[in-house]
C-alpha positions in Angstrom: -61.1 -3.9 -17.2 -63.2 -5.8 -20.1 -61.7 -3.2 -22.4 -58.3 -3.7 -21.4 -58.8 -7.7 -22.1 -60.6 -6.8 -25.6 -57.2 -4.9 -26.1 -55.0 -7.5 -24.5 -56.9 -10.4 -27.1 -56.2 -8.0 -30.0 -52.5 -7.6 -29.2 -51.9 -11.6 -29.1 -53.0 -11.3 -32.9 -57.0 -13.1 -32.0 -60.2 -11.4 -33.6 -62.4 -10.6 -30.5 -65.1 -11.1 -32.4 -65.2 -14.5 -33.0 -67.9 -16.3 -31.5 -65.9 -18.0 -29.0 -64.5 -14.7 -28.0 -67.2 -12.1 -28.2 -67.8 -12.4 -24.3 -64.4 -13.3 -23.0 -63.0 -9.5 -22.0 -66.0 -9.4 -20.0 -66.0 -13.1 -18.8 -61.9 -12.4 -17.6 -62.4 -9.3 -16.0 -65.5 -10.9 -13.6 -62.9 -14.1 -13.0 -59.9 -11.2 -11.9 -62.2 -9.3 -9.8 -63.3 -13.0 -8.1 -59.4 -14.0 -7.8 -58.4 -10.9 -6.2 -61.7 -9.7 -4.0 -59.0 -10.2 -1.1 -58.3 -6.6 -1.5 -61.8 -5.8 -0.7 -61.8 -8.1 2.1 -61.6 -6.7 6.1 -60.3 -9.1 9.0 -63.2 -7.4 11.0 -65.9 -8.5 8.8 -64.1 -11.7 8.3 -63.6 -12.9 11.9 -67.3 -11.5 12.6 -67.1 -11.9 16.4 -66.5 -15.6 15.8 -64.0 -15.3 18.7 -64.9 -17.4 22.1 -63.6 -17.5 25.7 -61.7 -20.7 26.0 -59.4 -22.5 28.7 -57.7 -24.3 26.0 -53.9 -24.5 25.6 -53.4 -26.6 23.8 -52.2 -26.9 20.0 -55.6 -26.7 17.4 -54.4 -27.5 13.8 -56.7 -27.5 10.6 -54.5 -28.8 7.7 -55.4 -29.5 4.3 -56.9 -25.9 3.9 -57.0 -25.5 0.0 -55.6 -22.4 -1.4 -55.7 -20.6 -5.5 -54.0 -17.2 -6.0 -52.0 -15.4 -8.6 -48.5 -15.0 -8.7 -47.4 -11.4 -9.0 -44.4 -11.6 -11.4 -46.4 -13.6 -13.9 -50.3 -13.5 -13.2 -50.5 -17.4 -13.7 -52.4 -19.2 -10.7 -50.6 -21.4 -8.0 -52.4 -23.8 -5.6 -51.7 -25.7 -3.0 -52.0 -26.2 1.0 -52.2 -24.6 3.5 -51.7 -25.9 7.8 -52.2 -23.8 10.2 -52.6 -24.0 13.7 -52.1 -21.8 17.1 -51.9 -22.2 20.5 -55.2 -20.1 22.1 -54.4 -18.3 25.4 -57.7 -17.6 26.7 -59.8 -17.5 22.7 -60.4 -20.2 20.2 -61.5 -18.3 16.6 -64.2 -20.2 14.4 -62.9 -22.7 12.5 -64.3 -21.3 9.3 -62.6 -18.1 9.9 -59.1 -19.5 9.3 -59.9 -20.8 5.6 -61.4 -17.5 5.5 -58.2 -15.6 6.3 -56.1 -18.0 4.3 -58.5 -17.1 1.3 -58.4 -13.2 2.3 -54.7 -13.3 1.4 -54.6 -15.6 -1.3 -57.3 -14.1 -3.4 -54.4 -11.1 -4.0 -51.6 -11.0 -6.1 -49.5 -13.0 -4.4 -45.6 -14.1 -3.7 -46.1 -17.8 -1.9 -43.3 -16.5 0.8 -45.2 -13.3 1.5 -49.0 -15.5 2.2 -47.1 -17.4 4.7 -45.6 -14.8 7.0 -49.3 -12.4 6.1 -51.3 -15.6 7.4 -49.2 -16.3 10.4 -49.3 -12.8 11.4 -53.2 -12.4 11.5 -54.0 -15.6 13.0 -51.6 -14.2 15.7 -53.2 -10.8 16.1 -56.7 -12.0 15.7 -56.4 -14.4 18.2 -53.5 -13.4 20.7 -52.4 -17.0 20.6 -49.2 -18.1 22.3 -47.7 -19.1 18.8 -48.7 -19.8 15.5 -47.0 -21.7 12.8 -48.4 -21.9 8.8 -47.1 -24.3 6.2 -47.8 -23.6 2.5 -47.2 -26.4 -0.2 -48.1 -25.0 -3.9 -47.5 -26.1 -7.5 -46.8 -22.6 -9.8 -47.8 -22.5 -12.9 -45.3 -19.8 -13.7 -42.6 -22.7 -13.1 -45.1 -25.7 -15.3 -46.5 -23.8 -18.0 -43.3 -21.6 -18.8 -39.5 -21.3 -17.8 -38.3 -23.9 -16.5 -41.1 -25.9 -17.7 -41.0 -28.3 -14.4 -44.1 -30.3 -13.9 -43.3 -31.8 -10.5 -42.2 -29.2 -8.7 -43.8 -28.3 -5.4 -42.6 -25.0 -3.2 -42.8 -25.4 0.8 -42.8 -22.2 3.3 -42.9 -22.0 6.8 -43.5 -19.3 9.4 -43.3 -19.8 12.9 -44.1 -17.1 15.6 -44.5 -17.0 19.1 -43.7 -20.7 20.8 -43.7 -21.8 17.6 -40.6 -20.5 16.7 -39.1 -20.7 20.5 -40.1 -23.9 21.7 -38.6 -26.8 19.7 -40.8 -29.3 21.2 -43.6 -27.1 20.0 -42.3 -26.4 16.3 -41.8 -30.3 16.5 -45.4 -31.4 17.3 -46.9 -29.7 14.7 -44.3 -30.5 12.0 -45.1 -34.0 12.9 -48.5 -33.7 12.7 -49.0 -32.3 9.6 -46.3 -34.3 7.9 -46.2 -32.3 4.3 -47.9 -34.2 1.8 -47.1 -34.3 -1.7 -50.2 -32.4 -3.4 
């Protein structure tokens, strides 16, 4: 990877070795193998056990959970929130394990749209909850930096399984309590 970066710095017309650039291939491939370790990242080893008998039925919600990843089309980073929250039937999962799993997916190369559904989907099947629902706010820097050129713009996703999706009164309660913030 560091000599594809060394090629990559040539080809935008810099002199790799410049001082300020003599350990920059190496220093961007170690920060692309950190933003994308996702792919060397198991739900099994993530979750570690950290799932416990519980007569809870009620909804469990950690909001706020921050999020970095890569956008596939252009490479450039987008960040944001994440809320999540599930409805156990019979486990509860660690609360660290969910910032876990949202990082798992987000340290890949990444479409906003596809995060969403890949969180919402795990959290399901990890915990056999009776629904979960994910919201994702992010700011692209595909869409700030280049393009469009639009610095204010924030994208908003939504999945909903399970009574999340079928029970209004259940969608509602957790769209009110996480209320989107602006980022």
């Amino acid at each position: 990877m560091k000599a594809h970066f060394k090629k990559i710095i040539e080809e935008i017309g810099e002199d790799v070795n410049r001082d300020g650039l003599k350990d920059t291939p190496q220093r961007a491939a170690t920060a692309l193998q950190f933003l994308t370790q996702g792919y060397h990242q198991s739900l099994d080893a993530i979750v570690n056990g950290a799932l416990f008998e519980a007569d809870s039925d009620e909804m469990i919600i950690v909001k706020d959970v921050e999020l970095f990843s890569l956008c596939e089309h252009h490479l450039l980073p987008f960040t944001g929130k994440c809320h999540v929250a599930y409805i156990p039937k019979g486990k509860i999962i660690g609360l660290s394990k969910i910032a876990r799993i949202v990082d798992m997916f987000a340290r890949r190369l990444q479409v906003q749209e596809r995060l969403t559904k890949q969180i919402a989907e795990t959290i399901l099947s990890a915990t056999g909850a009776l629904g979960v629902g994910v919201i994702i706010e992010a700011k692209h820097l595909c869409m700030m930096m280049r393009g469009v050129e639009k610095q204010n713009s924030t994208m908003t996703t939504s999945v909903m399984l399970g009574s999340f999706r079928g029970d209004t009164r259940t969608r509602s309660e957790f769209l009110s309590l996480v209320r989107p913030s602006s980022l």
